[in-house]
ZANUKOL-647718 format. One record per residue (C-alpha): x, y, z; residue number from 1; residue in three letters. Coordinates in Angstrom, 2 decimals, m for minus. Layout:
N
    east   north      up num residuo
       X       Y       Z NUM     ALA
...
//
This chain:
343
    east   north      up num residuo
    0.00    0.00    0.00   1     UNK
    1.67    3.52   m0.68   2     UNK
    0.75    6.05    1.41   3     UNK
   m0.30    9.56    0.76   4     UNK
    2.06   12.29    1.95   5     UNK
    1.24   14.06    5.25   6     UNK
    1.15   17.57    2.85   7     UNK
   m1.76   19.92    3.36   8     UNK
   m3.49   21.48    0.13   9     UNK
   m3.43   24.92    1.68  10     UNK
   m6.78   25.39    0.75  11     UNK
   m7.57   22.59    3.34  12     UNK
   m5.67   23.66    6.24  13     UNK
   m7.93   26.35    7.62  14     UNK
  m10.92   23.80    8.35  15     UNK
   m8.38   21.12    9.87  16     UNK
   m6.91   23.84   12.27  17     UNK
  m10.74   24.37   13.32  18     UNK
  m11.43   20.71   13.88  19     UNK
   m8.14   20.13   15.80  20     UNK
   m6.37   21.28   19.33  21     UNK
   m4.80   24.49   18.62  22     UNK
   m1.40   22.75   19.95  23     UNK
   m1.72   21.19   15.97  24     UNK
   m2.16   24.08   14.48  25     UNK
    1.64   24.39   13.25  26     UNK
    1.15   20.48   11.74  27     UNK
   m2.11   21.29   10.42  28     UNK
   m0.34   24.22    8.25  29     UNK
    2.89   22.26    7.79  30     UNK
    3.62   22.88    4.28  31     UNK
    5.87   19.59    3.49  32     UNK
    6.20   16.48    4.79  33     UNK
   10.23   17.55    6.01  34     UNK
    8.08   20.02    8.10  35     UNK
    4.97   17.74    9.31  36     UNK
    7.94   15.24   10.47  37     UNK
    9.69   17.82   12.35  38     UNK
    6.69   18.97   14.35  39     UNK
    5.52   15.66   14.91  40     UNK
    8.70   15.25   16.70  41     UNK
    8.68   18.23   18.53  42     UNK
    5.16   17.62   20.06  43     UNK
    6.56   13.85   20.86  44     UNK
    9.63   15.16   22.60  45     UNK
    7.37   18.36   24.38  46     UNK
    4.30   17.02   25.12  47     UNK
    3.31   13.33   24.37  48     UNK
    5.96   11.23   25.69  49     UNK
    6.29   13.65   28.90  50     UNK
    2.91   12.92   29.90  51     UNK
    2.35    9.42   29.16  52     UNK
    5.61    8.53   31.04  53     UNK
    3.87   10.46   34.02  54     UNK
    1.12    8.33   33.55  55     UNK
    2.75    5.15   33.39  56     UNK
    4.93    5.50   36.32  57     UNK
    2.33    5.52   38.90  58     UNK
    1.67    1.76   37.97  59     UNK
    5.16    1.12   38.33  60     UNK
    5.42    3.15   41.37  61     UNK
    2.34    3.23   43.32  62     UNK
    0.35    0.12   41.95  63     UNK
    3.10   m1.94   41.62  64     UNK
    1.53   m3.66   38.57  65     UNK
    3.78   m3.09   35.71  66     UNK
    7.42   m3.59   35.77  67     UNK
    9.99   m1.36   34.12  68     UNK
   10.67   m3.78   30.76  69     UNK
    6.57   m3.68   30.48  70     UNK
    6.39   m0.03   30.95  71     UNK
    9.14    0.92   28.50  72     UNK
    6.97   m1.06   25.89  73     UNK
    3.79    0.62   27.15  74     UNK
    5.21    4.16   26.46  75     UNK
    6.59    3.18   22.94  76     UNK
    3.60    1.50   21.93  77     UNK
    1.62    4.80   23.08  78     UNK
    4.43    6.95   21.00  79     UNK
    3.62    4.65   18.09  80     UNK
    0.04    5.24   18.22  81     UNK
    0.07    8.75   18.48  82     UNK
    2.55    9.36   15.62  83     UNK
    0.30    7.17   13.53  84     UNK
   m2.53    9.67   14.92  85     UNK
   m0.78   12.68   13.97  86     UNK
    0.14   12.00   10.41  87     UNK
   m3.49   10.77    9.92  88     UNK
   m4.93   14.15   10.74  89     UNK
   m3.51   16.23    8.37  90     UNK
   m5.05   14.08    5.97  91     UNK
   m8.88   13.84    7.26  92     UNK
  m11.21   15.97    9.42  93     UNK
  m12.28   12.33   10.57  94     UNK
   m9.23   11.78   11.96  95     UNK
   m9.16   15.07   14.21  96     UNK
   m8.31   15.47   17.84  97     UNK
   m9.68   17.98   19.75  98     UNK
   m7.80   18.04   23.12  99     UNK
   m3.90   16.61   22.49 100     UNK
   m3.35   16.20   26.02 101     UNK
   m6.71   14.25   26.74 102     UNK
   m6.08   12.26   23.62 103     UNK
   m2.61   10.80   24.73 104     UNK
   m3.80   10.56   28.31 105     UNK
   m6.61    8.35   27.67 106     UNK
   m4.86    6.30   25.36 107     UNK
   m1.67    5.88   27.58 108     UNK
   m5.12    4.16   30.25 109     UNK
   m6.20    2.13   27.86 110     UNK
   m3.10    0.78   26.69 111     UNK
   m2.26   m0.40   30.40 112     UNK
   m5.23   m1.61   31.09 113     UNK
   m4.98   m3.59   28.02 114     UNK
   m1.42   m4.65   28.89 115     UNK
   m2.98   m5.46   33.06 116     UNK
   m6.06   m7.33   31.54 117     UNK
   m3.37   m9.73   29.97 118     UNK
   m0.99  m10.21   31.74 119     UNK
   m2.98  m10.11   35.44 120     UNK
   m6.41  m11.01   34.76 121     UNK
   m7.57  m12.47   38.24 122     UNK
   m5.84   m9.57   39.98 123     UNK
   m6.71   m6.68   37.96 124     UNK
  m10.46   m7.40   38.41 125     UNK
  m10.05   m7.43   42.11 126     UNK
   m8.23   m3.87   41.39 127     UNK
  m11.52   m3.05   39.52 128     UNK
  m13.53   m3.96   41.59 129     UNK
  m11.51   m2.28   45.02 130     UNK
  m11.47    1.03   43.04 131     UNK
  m15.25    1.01   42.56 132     UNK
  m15.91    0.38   46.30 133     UNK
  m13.36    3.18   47.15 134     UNK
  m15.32    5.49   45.34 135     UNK
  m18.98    4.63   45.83 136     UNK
  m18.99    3.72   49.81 137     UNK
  m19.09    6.27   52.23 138     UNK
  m17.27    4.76   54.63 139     UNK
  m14.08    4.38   52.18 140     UNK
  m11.79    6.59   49.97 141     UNK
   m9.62    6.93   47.02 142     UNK
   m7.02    9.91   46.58 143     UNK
   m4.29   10.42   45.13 144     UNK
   m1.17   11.83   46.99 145     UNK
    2.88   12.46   46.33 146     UNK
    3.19    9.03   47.15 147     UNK
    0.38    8.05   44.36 148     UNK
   m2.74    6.48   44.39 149     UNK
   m4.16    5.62   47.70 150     UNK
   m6.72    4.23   49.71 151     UNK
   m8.21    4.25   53.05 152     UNK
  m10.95    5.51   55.49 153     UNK
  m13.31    8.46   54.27 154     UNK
  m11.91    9.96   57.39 155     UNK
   m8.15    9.68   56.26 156     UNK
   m8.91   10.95   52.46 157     UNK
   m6.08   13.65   51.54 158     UNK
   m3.72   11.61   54.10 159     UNK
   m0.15   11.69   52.99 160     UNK
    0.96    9.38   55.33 161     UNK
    0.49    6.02   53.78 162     UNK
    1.78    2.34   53.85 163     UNK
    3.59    1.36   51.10 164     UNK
    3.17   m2.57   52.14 165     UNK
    0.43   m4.24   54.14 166     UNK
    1.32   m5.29   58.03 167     UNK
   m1.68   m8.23   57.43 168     UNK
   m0.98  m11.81   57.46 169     UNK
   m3.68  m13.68   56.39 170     UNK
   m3.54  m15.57   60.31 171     UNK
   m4.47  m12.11   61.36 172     UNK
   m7.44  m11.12   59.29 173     UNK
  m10.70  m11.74   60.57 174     UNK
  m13.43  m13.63   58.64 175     UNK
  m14.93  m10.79   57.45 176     UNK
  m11.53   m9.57   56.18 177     UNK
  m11.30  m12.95   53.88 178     UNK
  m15.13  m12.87   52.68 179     UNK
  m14.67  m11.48   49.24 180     UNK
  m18.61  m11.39   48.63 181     UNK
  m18.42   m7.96   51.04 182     UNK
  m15.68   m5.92   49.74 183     UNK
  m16.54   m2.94   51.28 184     UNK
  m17.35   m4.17   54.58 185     UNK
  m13.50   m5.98   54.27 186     UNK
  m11.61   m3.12   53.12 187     UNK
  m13.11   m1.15   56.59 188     UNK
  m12.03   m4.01   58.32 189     UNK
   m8.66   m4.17   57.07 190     UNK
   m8.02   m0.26   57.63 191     UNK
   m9.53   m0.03   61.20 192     UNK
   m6.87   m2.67   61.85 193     UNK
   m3.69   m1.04   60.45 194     UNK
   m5.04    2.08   61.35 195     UNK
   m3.57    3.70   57.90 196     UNK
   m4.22    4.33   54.66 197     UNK
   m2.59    1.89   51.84 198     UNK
   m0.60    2.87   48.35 199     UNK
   m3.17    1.30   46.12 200     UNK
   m1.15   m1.12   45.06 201     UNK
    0.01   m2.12   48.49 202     UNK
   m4.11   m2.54   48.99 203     UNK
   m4.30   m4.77   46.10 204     UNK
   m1.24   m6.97   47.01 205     UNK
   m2.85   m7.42   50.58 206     UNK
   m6.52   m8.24   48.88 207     UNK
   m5.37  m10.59   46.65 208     UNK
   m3.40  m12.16   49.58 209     UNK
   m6.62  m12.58   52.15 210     UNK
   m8.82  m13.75   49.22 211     UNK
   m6.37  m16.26   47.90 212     UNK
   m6.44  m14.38   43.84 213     UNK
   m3.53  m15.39   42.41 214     UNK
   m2.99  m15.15   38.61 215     UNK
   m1.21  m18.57   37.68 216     UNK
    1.76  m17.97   34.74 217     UNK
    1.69  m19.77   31.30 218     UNK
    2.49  m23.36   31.98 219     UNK
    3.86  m23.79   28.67 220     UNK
    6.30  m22.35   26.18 221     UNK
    3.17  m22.36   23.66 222     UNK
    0.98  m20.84   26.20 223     UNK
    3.46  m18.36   26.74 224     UNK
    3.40  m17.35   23.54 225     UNK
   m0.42  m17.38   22.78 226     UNK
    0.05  m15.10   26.19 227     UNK
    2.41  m12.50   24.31 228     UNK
    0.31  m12.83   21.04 229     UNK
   m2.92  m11.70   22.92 230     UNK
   m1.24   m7.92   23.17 231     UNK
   m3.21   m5.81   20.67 232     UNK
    0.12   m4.93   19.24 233     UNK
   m0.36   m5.75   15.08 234     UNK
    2.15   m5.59   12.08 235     UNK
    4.96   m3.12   12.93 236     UNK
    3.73   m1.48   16.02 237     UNK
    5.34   m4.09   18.52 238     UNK
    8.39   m3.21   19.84 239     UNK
    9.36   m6.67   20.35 240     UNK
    8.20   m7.39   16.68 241     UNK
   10.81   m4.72   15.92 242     UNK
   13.50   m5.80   17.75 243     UNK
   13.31   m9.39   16.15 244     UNK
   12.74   m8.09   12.55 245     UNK
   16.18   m6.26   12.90 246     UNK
   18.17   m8.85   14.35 247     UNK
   17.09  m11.23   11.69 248     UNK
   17.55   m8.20    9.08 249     UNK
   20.67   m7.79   10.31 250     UNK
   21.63  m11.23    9.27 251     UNK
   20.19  m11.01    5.18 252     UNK
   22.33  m11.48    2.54 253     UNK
   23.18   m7.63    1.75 254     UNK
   21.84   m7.15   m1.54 255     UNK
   18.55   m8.91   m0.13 256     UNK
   19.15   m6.78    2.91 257     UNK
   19.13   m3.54    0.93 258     UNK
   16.58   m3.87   m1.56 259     UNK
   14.28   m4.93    1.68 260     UNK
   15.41   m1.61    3.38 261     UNK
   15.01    0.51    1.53 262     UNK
   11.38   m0.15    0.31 263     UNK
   10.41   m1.72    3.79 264     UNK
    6.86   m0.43    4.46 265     UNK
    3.59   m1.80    6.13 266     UNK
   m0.14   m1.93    5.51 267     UNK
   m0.36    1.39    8.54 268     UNK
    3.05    2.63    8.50 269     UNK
    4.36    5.00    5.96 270     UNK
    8.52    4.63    7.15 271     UNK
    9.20    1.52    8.91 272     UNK
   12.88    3.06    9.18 273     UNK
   11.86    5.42   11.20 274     UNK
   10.16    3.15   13.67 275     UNK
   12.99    1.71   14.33 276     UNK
   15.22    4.84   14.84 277     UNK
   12.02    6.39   16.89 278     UNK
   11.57    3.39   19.48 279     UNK
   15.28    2.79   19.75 280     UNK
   15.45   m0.41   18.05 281     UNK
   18.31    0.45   15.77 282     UNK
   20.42    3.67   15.83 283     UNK
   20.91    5.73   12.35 284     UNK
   24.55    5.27   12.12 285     UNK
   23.81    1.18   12.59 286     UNK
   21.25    1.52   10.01 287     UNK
   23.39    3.02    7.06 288     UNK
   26.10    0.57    7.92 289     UNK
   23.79   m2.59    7.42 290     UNK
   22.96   m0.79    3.86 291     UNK
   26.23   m0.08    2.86 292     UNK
   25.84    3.70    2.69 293     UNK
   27.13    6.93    4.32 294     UNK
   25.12    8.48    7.52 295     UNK
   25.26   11.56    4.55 296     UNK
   23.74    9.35    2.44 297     UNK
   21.10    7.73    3.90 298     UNK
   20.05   11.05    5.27 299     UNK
   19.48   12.82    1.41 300     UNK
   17.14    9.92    1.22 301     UNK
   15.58    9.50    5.01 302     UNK
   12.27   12.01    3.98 303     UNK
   11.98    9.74    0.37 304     UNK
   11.31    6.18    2.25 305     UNK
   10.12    3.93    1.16 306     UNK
   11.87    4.10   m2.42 307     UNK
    9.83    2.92   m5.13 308     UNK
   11.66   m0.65   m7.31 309     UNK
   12.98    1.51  m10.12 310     UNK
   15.15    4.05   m7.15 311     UNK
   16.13    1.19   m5.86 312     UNK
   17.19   m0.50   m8.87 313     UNK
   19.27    2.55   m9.94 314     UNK
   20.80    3.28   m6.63 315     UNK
   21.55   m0.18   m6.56 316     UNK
   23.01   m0.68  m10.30 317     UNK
   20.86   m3.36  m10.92 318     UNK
   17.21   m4.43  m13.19 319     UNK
   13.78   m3.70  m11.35 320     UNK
   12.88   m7.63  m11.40 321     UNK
   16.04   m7.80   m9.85 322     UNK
   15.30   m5.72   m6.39 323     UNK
   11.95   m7.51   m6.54 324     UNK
   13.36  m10.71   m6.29 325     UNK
   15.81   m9.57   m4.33 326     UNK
   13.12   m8.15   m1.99 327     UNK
   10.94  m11.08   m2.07 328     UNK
   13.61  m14.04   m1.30 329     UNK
   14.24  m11.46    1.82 330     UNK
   10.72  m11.43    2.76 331     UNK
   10.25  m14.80    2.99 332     UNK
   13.37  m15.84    4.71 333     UNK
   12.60  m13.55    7.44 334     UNK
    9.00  m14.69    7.63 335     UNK
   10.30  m18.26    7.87 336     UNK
   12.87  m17.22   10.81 337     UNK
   10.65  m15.08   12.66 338     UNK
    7.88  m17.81   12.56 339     UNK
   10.48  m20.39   13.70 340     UNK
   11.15  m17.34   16.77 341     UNK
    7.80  m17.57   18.36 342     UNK
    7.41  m21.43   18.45 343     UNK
//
């Protein structure tokens, strides 16, 4: 599929600057794609990855649901999203986005909870279901504080002084404390006790303890993988998809390797290149070494990608039917190797 520049018709721009957040105005009017690329990166660097990294580290610190590995593939898979997001609406007034910040914020939620649902099934609906008793009994509360999220007594709500860990031991919690039928009459319990509030995922931790909720891990190799291929990651926009396509590109003859380069492309993504630069898989300099060029080089022809089979053919002193079979014999030895990865 080729993809249509992300080039405004000025004619268009004045309606897509009215549809959109007026933090996308300079996009909106971005006159060539050299220029929509540079402002997509600025608003990346500025505003986007800021704030869903903010987002994503209260899980890591506060809930204690997500480790760091997770959450670095969280925030790239966000960054991915969004860039996708930007290009798209300086094509389409379906495509706009009204509020930026909201936009990235409630996508960063959803991809967690995406990534939680998966990976901690049994635990994240006790989570669920602890945040809606926080916030619909009078008796409890949810806040959030420094420290992050937290939970405890209406009376304590605003309290900074929270547990990080639960005290309990399931010997010491009384029967209502273990009957999982009465959350809200439990969580009272469980606070009058400790007398403090609990980092929410200190609460969740100590939950899952009393009612014995334990997520069991994949028993299998295959079942780890079915695991991993549940993520709503597709094509290109996996990180770890990425980071196995360029080891195994890496090792491609390098004629195959080039004329697969340099027209690599995907059904969603206009610049699979730049994927990989963007989410760190390969560095620049790495990437004009495995195609034979100079950083100089690959740079006059960085805004150009993917190259169309007669570029390529010229660039690479060669017939057209020769970078497609070049390109295809590529192709399918990295779809045999990759396949052979996730078994």
């Amino acid at each position: 599929m080729v993809f249509a520049p992300a080039v405004m018709k000025t004619m268009e721009a004045p309606g897509l600057v009215l549809w959109n957040d007026p933090l996308l105005e300079s996009l909106v009017r971005a006159e060539t794609e050299a220029a929509c690329d540079r402002e997509i990166e600025r608003l990346m660097v500025v505003i986007v990855q800021p704030l869903a990294e903010r987002i994503v580290s209260r899980y890591t610190r506060s809930e204690g649901m997500i480790s760091r590995v997770d959450a670095e593939d969280i925030i790239a898979t966000v960054n991915l999203r969004v860039v996708r997001k930007l290009r798209a609406i300086t094509e389409s007034e379906e495509e706009q986005v009204r509020q930026l910040t909201e936009y990235v914020a409630t996508l960063t939620y959803n991809t967690i909870n995406d990534h939680l649902r998966r990976r901690h099934p049994e635990r994240t609906r006790v989570s669920n279901r602890l945040r809606y008793v926080l916030t619909h009994d009078a008796r409890l509360a949810l806040w959030t504080s420094d420290a992050g999220v937290t939970g405890g007594l209406a009376s304590e709500r605003g309290s900074t002084d929270a547990l990080t860990a639960s005290p309990l031991e399931r010997a010491d919690a009384t029967l209502r404390m273990l009957d999982s039928t009465r959350p809200a009459d439990a969580l009272v319990e469980i606070f009058q006790l400790i007398e403090r509030p609990l980092l929410f995922g200190a609460l969740v931790n100590c939950v899952a303890m009393l009612w014995r909720v334990n997520d069991a891990p994949p028993s299998s190799i295959d079942d780890l993988h079915e695991h991993r291929a549940s993520a709503d990651f597709v094509g290109f926009e996996s990180r770890e998809f990425l980071q196995a396509l360029w080891r195994e590109v890496r090792l491609l003859p390098p004629q195959q390797r080039k004329a697969l380069l340099l027209n690599l492309r995907d059904a969603d993504t206009p610049n699979v290149m730049s994927l990989l630069v963007f989410t760190g898989t390969a560095k620049f300099d790495d990437i004009a070494a495995m195609m034979e060029m100079t950083i100089e080089s690959l740079s006059a022809l960085w805004n150009d990608l993917p190259l169309d089979d007669l570029r390529i053919a010229g660039l690479l002193n060669m017939t057209r039917q020769k970078v497609i079979n070049l390109r295809k014999a590529a192709r399918e030895r990295l779809g045999r190797r990759l396949y052979r990865a996730k078994r």
